[in-house]
C-alpha positions in Angstrom: 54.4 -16.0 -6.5 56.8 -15.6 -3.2 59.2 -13.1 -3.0 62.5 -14.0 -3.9 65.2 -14.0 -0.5 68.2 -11.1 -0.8 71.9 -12.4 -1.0 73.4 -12.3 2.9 75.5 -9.1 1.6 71.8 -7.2 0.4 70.9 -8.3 4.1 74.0 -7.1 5.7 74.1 -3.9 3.5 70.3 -3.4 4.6 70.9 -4.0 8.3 73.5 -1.7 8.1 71.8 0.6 6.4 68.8 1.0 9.1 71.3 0.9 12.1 73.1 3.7 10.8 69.8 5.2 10.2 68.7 4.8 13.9 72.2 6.0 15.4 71.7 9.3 13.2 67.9 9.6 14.3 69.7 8.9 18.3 72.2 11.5 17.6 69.8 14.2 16.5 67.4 13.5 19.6 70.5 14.7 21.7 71.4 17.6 19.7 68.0 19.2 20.1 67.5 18.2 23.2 71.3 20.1 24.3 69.5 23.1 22.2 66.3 22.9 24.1 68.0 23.0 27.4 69.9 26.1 26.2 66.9 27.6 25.3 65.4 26.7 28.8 68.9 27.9 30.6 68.4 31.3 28.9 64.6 31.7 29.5 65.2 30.8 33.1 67.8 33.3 33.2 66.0 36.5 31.6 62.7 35.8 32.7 62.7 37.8 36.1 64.8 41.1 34.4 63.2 44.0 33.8 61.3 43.7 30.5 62.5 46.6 29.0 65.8 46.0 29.6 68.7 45.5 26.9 68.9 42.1 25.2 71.0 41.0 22.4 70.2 38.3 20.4 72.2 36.2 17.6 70.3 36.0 14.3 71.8 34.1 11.4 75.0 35.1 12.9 74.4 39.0 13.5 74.1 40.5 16.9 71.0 42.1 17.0 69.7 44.6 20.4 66.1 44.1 21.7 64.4 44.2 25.1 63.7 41.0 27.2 60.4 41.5 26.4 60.9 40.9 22.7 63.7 38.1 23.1 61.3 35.8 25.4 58.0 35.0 23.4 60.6 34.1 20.5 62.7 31.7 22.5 59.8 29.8 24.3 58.6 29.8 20.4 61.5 28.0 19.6 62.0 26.2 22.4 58.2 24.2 22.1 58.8 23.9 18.3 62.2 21.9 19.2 60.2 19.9 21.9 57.7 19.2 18.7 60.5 17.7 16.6 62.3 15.9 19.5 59.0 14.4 19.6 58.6 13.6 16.2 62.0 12.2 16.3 61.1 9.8 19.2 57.9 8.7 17.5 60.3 8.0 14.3 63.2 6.2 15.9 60.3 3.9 17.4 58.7 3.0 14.2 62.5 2.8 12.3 63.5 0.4 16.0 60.6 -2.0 15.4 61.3 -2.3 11.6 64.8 -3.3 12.3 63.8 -5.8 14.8 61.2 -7.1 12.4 64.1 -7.5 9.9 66.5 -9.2 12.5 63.6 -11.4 13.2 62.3 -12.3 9.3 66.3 -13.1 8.6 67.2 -14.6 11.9 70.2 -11.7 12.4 72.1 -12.6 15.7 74.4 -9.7 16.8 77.5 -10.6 18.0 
Protein backbone atom coordinates (compact mmCIF):
# COMPACT_ATOMS: atom_id res chain seq x y z
CA UNK A 1 0.00 0.00 0.00
CA UNK A 2 1.68 3.70 -0.73
CA UNK A 3 0.43 6.56 0.62
CA UNK A 4 -1.83 8.48 -1.42
CA UNK A 5 -0.05 12.26 -2.67
CA UNK A 6 -2.05 15.56 -1.15
CA UNK A 7 -3.78 17.97 -3.73
CA UNK A 8 -1.13 20.99 -4.50
CA UNK A 9 -3.65 23.22 -2.23
CA UNK A 10 -3.21 20.40 0.97
CA UNK A 11 0.63 21.11 0.05
CA UNK A 12 0.42 24.82 -0.09
CA UNK A 13 -1.93 24.94 2.98
CA UNK A 14 0.69 22.60 4.76
CA UNK A 15 3.77 24.65 3.73
CA UNK A 16 2.03 27.43 4.89
CA UNK A 17 1.07 26.16 7.73
CA UNK A 18 4.76 25.21 9.08
CA UNK A 19 6.24 28.55 7.88
CA UNK A 20 3.94 30.47 9.85
CA UNK A 21 4.78 28.05 12.47
CA UNK A 22 8.58 28.80 12.27
CA UNK A 23 8.10 32.75 11.98
CA UNK A 24 5.96 32.50 15.34
CA UNK A 25 8.70 30.12 17.06
CA UNK A 26 11.40 33.16 15.42
CA UNK A 27 9.34 35.84 16.92
CA UNK A 28 9.12 34.43 20.39
CA UNK A 29 13.03 33.72 20.46
CA UNK A 30 13.26 37.57 20.18
CA UNK A 31 10.74 38.41 22.73
CA UNK A 32 12.45 36.49 25.42
CA UNK A 33 15.50 37.20 24.47
CA UNK A 34 14.47 41.44 24.74
CA UNK A 35 13.12 40.14 28.30
CA UNK A 36 16.23 38.40 29.22
CA UNK A 37 18.33 41.39 28.43
CA UNK A 38 16.01 43.41 30.60
CA UNK A 39 16.47 41.19 33.25
CA UNK A 40 20.32 41.29 32.74
CA UNK A 41 20.13 45.42 32.40
CA UNK A 42 18.43 45.43 35.82
CA UNK A 43 20.70 42.89 37.60
CA UNK A 44 23.69 44.74 36.33
CA UNK A 45 22.24 47.80 37.62
CA UNK A 46 21.25 46.75 41.37
CA UNK A 47 23.85 44.34 41.92
CA UNK A 48 26.54 46.74 43.51
CA UNK A 49 23.68 48.82 45.83
CA UNK A 50 23.54 48.33 49.18
CA UNK A 51 21.55 45.04 49.87
CA UNK A 52 19.27 46.37 52.19
CA UNK A 53 18.34 49.14 50.33
CA UNK A 54 14.73 49.99 48.93
CA UNK A 55 13.54 48.03 45.78
CA UNK A 56 10.28 47.98 44.15
CA UNK A 57 9.30 45.41 42.12
CA UNK A 58 6.13 44.91 39.65
CA UNK A 59 4.15 41.72 40.43
CA UNK A 60 1.16 40.81 38.31
CA UNK A 61 0.80 44.50 37.86
CA UNK A 62 1.14 45.73 41.70
CA UNK A 63 4.06 47.66 42.97
CA UNK A 64 5.41 45.82 45.63
CA UNK A 65 8.68 47.27 48.15
CA UNK A 66 11.56 44.91 49.01
CA UNK A 67 15.32 45.15 49.49
CA UNK A 68 17.87 44.40 46.69
CA UNK A 69 18.66 41.58 48.41
CA UNK A 70 15.23 40.00 48.00
CA UNK A 71 14.70 41.46 44.30
CA UNK A 72 18.09 39.78 42.87
CA UNK A 73 17.98 35.86 43.56
CA UNK A 74 14.34 36.21 41.98
CA UNK A 75 15.45 38.00 38.83
CA UNK A 76 18.59 35.80 38.03
CA UNK A 77 15.69 32.98 38.75
CA UNK A 78 13.88 34.33 36.04
CA UNK A 79 16.40 35.39 34.00
CA UNK A 80 18.16 31.48 33.67
CA UNK A 81 14.55 30.03 33.37
CA UNK A 82 13.98 32.46 30.21
CA UNK A 83 17.59 31.33 28.93
CA UNK A 84 16.03 27.55 29.45
CA UNK A 85 13.03 28.28 27.10
CA UNK A 86 15.01 30.45 24.62
CA UNK A 87 16.79 27.28 24.43
CA UNK A 88 14.15 25.05 24.12
CA UNK A 89 12.77 27.29 21.56
CA UNK A 90 16.03 27.08 19.43
CA UNK A 91 16.19 23.35 19.83
CA UNK A 92 12.37 23.46 18.46
CA UNK A 93 12.63 25.89 15.57
CA UNK A 94 15.65 23.42 14.43
CA UNK A 95 13.65 20.26 14.43
CA UNK A 96 10.32 22.32 12.95
CA UNK A 97 13.35 24.06 10.13
CA UNK A 98 14.54 20.53 9.03
CA UNK A 99 10.85 19.11 8.74
CA UNK A 100 10.02 21.93 6.41
CA UNK A 101 12.93 21.42 4.38
CA UNK A 102 12.24 17.68 4.29
CA UNK A 103 8.72 18.70 2.99
CA UNK A 104 10.15 21.26 0.37
CA UNK A 105 12.40 18.45 -0.64
CA UNK A 106 9.67 15.26 -0.65
CA UNK A 107 7.27 17.76 -2.91
CA UNK A 108 9.96 19.55 -4.90
CA UNK A 109 8.63 23.20 -3.39
CA UNK A 110 10.72 26.00 -5.12
CA UNK A 111 10.26 29.38 -3.47
CA UNK A 112 9.97 32.12 -5.53
Amino acid sequence: MSEKRPSDQEIVAQFNSMKQELQAIAQKVGELEMESEEHKLVIDTISPLDPERKCFRLVGGVLVERTVKDVLPALQTNQDGIKQVIEQLLQNYKKKEEDFGAFQKKYNIKVK
